[in-house]
C-alpha positions as CSV (number, residue, x, y, z in Angstrom):
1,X,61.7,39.0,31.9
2,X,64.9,37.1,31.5
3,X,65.9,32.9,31.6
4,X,68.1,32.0,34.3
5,X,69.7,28.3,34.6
6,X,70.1,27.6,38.5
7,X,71.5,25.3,40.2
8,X,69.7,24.7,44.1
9,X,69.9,22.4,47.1
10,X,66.3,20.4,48.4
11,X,66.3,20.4,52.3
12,X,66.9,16.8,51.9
13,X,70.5,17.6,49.9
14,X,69.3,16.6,46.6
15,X,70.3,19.3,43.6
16,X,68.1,20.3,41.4
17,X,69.0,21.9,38.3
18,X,66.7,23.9,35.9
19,X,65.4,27.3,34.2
20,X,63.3,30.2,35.6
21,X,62.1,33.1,34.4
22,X,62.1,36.3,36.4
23,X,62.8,40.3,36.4
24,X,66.5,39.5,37.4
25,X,68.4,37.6,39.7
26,X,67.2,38.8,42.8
27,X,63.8,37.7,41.7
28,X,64.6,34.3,40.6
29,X,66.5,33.5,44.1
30,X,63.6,34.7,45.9
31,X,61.1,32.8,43.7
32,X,63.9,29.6,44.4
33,X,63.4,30.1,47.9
34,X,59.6,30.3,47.7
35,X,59.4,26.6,46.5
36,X,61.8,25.4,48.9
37,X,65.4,25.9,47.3
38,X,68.3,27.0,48.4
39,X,70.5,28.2,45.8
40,X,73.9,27.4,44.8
41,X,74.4,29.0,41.6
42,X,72.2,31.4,39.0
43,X,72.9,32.2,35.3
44,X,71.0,34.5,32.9
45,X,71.1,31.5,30.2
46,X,72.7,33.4,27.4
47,X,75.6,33.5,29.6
48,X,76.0,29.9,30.4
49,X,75.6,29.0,26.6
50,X,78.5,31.5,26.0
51,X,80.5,29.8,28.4
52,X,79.9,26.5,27.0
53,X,81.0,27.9,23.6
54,X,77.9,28.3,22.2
55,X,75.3,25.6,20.9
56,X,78.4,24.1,18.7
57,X,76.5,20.9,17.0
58,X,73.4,22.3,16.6
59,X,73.0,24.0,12.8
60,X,69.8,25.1,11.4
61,X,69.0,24.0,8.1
62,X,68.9,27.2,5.6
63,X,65.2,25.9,4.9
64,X,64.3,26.3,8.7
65,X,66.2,29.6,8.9
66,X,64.7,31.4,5.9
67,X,61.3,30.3,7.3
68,X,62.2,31.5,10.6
69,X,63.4,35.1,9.3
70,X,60.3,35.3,7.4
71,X,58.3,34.9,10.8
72,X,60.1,37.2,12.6
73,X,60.0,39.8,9.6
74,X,56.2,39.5,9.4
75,X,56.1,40.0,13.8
76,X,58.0,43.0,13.5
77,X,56.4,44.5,10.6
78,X,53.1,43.6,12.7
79,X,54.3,46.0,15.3
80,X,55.4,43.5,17.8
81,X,58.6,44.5,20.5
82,X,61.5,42.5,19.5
83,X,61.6,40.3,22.5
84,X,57.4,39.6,22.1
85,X,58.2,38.3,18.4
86,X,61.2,36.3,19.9
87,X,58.6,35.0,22.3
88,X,56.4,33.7,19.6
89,X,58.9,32.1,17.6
90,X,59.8,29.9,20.9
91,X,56.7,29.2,21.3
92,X,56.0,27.8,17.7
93,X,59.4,26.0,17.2
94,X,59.2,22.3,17.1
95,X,62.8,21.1,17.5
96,X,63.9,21.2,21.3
97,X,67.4,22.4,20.0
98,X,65.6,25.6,18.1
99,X,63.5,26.6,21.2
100,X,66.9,26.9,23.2
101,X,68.8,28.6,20.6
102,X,66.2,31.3,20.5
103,X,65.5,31.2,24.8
104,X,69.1,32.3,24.5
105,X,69.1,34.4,22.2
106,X,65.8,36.1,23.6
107,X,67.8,36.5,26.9
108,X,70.6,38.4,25.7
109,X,68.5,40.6,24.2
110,X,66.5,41.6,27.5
111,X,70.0,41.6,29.4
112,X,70.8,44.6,26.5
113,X,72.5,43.1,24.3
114,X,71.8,44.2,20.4
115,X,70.3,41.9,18.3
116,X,72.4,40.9,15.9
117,X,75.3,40.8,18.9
118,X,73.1,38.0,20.8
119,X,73.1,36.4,17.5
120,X,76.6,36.2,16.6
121,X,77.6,34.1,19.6
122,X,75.7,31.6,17.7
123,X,77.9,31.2,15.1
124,X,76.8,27.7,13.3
125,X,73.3,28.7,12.9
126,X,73.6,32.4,12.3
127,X,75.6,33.3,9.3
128,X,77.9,36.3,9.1
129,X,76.2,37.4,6.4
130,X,73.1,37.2,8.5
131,X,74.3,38.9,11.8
132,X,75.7,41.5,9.6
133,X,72.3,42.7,7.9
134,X,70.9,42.1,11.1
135,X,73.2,44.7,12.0
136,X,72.6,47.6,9.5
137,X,68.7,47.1,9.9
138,X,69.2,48.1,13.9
139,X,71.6,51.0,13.0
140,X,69.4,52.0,10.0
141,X,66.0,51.8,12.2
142,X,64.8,49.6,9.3
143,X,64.6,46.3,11.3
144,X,61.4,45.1,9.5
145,X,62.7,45.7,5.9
146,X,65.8,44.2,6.5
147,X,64.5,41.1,7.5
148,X,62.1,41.0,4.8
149,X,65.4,41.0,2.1
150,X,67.0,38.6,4.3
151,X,64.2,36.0,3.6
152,X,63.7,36.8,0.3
153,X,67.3,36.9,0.0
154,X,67.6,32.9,1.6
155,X,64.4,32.2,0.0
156,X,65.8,32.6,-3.4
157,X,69.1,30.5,-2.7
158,X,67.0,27.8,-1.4
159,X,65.0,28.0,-4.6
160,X,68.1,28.2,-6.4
161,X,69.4,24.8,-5.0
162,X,66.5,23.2,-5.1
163,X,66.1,23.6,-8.8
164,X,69.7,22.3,-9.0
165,X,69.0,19.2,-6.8
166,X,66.1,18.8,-9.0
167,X,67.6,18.5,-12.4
168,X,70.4,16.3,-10.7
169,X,68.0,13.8,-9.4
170,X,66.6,11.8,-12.4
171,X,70.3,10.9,-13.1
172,X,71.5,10.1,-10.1
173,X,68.5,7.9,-9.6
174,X,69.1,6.1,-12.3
175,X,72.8,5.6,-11.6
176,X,71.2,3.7,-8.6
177,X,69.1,1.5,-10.1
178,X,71.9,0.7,-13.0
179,X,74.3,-0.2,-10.0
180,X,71.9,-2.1,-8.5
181,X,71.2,-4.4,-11.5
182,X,74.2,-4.9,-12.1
183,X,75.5,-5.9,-8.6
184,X,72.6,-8.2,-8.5
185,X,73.2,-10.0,-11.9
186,X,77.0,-10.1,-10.8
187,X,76.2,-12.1,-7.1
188,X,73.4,-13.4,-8.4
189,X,72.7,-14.6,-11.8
190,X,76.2,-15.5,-13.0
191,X,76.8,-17.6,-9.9
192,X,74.1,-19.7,-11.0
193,X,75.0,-19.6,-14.5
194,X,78.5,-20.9,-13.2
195,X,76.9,-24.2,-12.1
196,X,75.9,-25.2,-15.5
197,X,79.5,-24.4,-17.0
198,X,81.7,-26.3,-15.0
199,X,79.3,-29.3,-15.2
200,X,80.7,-29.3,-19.1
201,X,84.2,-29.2,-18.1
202,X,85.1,-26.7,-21.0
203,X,87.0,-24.4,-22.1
204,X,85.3,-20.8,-21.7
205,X,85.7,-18.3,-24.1
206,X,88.0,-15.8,-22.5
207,X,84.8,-12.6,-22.1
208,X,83.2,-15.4,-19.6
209,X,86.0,-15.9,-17.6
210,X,86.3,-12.2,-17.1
211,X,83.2,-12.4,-16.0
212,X,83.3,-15.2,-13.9
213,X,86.2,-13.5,-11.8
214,X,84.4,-10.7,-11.2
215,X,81.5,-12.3,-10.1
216,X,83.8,-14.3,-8.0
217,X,85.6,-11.3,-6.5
218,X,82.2,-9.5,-5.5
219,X,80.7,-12.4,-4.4
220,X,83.4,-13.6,-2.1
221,X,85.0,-10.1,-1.1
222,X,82.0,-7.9,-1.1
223,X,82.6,-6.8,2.4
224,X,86.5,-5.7,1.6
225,X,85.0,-3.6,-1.2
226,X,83.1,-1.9,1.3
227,X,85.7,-1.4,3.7
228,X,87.8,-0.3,0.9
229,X,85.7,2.4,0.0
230,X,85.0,3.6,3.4
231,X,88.5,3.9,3.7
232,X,88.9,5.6,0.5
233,X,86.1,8.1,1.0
234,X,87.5,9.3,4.0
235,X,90.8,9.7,3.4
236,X,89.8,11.8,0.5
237,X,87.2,14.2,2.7
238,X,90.7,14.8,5.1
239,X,92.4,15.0,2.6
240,X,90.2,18.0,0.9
241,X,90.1,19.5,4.6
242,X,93.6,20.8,3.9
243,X,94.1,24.3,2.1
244,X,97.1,22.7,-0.2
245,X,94.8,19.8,-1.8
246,X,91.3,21.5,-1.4
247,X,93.3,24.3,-3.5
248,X,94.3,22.3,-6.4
249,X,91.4,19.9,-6.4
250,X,89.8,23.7,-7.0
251,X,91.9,24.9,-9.5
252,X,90.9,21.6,-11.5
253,X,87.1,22.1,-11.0
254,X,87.1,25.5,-12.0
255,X,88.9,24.2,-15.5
256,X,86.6,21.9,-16.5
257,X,84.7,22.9,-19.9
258,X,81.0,22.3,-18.0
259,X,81.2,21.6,-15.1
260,X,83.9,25.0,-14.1
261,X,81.3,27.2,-15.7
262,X,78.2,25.7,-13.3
263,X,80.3,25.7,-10.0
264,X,81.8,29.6,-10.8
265,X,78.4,30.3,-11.4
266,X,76.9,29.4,-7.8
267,X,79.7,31.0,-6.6
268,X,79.2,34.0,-8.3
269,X,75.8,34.3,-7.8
270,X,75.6,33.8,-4.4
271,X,78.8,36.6,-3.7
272,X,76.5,38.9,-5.9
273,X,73.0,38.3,-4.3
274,X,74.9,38.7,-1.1
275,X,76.6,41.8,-2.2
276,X,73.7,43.7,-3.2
277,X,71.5,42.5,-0.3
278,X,74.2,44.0,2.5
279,X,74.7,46.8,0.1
280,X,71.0,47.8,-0.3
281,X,70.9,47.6,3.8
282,X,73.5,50.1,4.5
283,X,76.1,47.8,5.5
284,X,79.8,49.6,4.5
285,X,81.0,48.3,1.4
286,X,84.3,46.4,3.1
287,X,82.5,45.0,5.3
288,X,79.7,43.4,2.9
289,X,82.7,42.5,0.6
290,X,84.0,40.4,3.5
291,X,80.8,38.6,4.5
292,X,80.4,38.2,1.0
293,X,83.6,36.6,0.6
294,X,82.4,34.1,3.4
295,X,79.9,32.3,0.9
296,X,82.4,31.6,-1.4
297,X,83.1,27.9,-1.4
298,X,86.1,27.5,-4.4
299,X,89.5,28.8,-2.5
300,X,90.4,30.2,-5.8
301,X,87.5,32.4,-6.1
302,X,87.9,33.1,-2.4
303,X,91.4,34.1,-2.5
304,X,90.5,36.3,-5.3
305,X,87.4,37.9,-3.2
306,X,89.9,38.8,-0.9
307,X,92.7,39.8,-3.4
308,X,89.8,42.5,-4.2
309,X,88.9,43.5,-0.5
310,X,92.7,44.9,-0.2
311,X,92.5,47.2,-3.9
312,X,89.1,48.3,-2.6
313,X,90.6,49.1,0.7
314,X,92.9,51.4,-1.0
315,X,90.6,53.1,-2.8
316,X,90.1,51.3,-6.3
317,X,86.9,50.7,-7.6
318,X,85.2,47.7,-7.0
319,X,84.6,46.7,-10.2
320,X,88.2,47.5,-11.5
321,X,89.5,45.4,-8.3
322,X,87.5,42.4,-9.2
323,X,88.5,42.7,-13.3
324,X,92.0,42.7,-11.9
325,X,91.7,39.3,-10.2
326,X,90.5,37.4,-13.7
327,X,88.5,34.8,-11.5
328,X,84.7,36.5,-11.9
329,X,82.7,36.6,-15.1
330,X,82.6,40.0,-17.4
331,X,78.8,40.5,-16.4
332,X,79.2,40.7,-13.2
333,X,82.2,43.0,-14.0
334,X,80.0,45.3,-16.2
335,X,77.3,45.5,-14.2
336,X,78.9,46.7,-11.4
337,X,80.7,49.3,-13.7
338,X,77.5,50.2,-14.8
339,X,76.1,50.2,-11.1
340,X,79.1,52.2,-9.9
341,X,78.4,54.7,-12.4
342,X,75.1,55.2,-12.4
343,X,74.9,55.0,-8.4
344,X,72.8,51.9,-8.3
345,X,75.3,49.2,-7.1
346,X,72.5,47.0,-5.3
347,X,70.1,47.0,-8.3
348,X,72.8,46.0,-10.5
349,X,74.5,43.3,-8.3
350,X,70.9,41.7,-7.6
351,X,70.8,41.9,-11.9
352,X,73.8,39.9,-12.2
353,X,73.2,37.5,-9.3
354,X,69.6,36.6,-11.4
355,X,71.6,36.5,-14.9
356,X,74.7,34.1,-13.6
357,X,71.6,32.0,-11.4
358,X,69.9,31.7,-14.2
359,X,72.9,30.7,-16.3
360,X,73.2,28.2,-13.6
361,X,69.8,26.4,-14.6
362,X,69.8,26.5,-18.0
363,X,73.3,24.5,-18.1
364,X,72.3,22.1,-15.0
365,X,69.4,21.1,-17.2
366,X,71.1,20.7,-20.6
367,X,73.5,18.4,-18.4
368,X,71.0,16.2,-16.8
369,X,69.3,16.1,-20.2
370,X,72.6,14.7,-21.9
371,X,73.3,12.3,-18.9
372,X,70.1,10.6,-18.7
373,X,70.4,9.3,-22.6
374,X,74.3,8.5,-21.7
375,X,73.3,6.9,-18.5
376,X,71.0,4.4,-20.1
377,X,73.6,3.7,-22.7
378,X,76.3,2.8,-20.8
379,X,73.5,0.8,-18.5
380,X,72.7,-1.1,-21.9
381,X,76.3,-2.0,-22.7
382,X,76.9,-3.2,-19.5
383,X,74.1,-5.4,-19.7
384,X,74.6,-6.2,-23.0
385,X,78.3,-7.2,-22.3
386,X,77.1,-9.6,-19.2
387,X,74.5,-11.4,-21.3
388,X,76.9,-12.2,-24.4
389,X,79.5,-13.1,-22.2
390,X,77.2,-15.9,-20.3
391,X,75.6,-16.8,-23.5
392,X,78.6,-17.1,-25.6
393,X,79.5,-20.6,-23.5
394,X,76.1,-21.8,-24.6
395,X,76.2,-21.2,-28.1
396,X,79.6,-23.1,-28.3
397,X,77.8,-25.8,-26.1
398,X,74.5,-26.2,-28.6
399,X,77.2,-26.5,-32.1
400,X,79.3,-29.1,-30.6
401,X,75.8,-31.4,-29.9
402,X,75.1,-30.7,-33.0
């Protein structure tokens, strides 16, 4: 039983539009016509959303997805028909958007359609990476297993960036609050403080009128600031969303002593994990290389990905064609030499994806440990600097009544 969106006249010439569930279409005009409709038009609904261009603002969060896959993998490896344990999962979503997305996708399916073809017309919520294991579990007869890797496989990159978003939190909270504080004593405080000096009618030692005129500035143009740095902010995100700057603003991350090493490292962990994940599913080495290319977010390392798809493609090793590139680390190199060798490229891959994800955590956390000291410190002189400079005026104040 198939979805259909119609379209159908009341006697009265009032249209009512809606969805129906029948065997085809015949059925769902006669069951129209049964309540009194006449109708105008009938679509199986994976068809209409493919007209529309899919479900284009909707995007599953990777959280909801790897909880979803790990549903359907436990359905399926329950014994349940594809389109029963599509059933369920529409019955149990909560978000309206969800429940379409997988009406539509539950459609396709009973029209004929393959699985993992009803899922790539949903681009923005279905990965390539995802359609294409989805793939090599239908044409391997494995569909259960392969959906087990694929939610362990987004299981551990949400664990991994959850871990990262963890150690990253503590300082960023206390940027915050140190922002905060001082904004406050700046609009605040010193205004008041202000009062009292020009009362005297004196000179102000040169630190307080510093301080004065920037207490001034973001009391009076506070809302220019913002403006400002609206403005700023988004010229620089459309800016970024051009190959040329995105490119060199790359090129510069990637050279950085700390920072370079933790953003290759995602990247290389995630090309990895994906690697051996389509690997170990069957999926044909060029073809994994590609969708594995697709989770690369530095256009360096990207460009080098794909440097490697072409030697590959003419018949050079893999890990030769990604030593040739100089843009991945020499573990992941010798692993896969040692995986190439010893004919156990997944096992090896999903080694060096742990190793470089690892690597990832332990310098995330030596970071966040050496900001949170530095953070307070620079918090402190701040501070420090607004207190002297409003009590410098006052010290010169009490030696002349003296």
């Amino acid at each position: 039983m198939a979805t259909y969106r119609f379209e159908a006249a009341r006697q009265s010439g009032a249209v009512e539009k809606g969805e129906i569930d029948a065997d085809g279409p015949r059925s769902a005009r006669s069951q129209l016509r049964a309540r009194g409709l006449v109708p105008i038009s009938l679509a199986l609904q994976g068809e209409v959303e493919r007209a529309a261009g899919g479900n284009s603002r909707y995007r599953m969060r990777e959280a909801e997805l790897a909880l979803v896959t790990r549903q359907l993998a436990s359905l399926m490896n329950a014994g349940l028909q594809l389109d029963v344990a599509l059933a369920t999962l529409i019955q149990q979503a909560e978000d309206g958007a969800q429940r379409e997305i997988f009406q539509t996708v539950r459609a396709d399916v009973l029209a004929g359609h393959r699985f993992a073809a009803a899922l790539e017309r949903h681009p923005r919520v279905f990965p390539r990476v995802y359609c294409a294991t989805v793939a090599a579990g239908e044409q391997a007869g494995s569909f259960g297993l392969v959906l087990d890797r694929l939610a362990q496989y987004l299981e551990d990159r949400q664990a991994l960036r959850g871990k990262l978003l963890s150690a990253a939190t503590y300082p960023a909270i206390v940027t915050v609050i140190a922002l905060a504080i001082v904004v406050f004593l700046m609009t605040y405080v010193v205004p008041q403080v202000v009062e009292v000096f020009e009362q005297t009618r004196q000179s102000l030692p040169l630190p307080t009128r510093i301080l004065l005129g920037v207490s001034a500035m973001l009391s009076d143009y506070w809302i220019w600031f913002l403006i400002c740095g609206a403005v700023v902010v988004y010229a620089v995100v459309r800016l970024l969303q051009q190959a040329g700057p995105k490119a060199a603003l790359d090129q510069v991350v990637v050279r950085l002593p700390v920072i370079g090493r933790i953003f290759r490292g995602i990247d290389t962990a995630r090309f990895a994990s994906t690697l051996a994940m389509l690997s170990e599913a069957g999926v044909p080495m060029l073809r994994a290389l590609s969708a594995a290319e697709a989770t690369l977010s530095n256009s360096l390392l990207r460009a080098a990905a794909s440097d490697a798809i072409d030697r590959v493609r003419e018949g050079v090793g893999l890990a030769r064609a990604l030593a040739t590139t100089g843009a991945f680390p020499p573990v992941l190199i010798r692993l896969i030499e040692v995986g190439e060798s010893t004919g156990d490229l997944p096992k090896m891959l999903a080694h060096a994806a742990h190793i470089q994800a690892r690597e990832v955590e332990r310098r995330v956390s030596a970071l966040a440990t050496l900001a949170e000291p530095l953070l307070i410190l620079i918090m402190g002189g701040v501070v420090l600097g607004i207190v002297l400079a409003v009590l410098l005026p006052i010290i010169e104040i009490n030696q002349l009544v003296r």
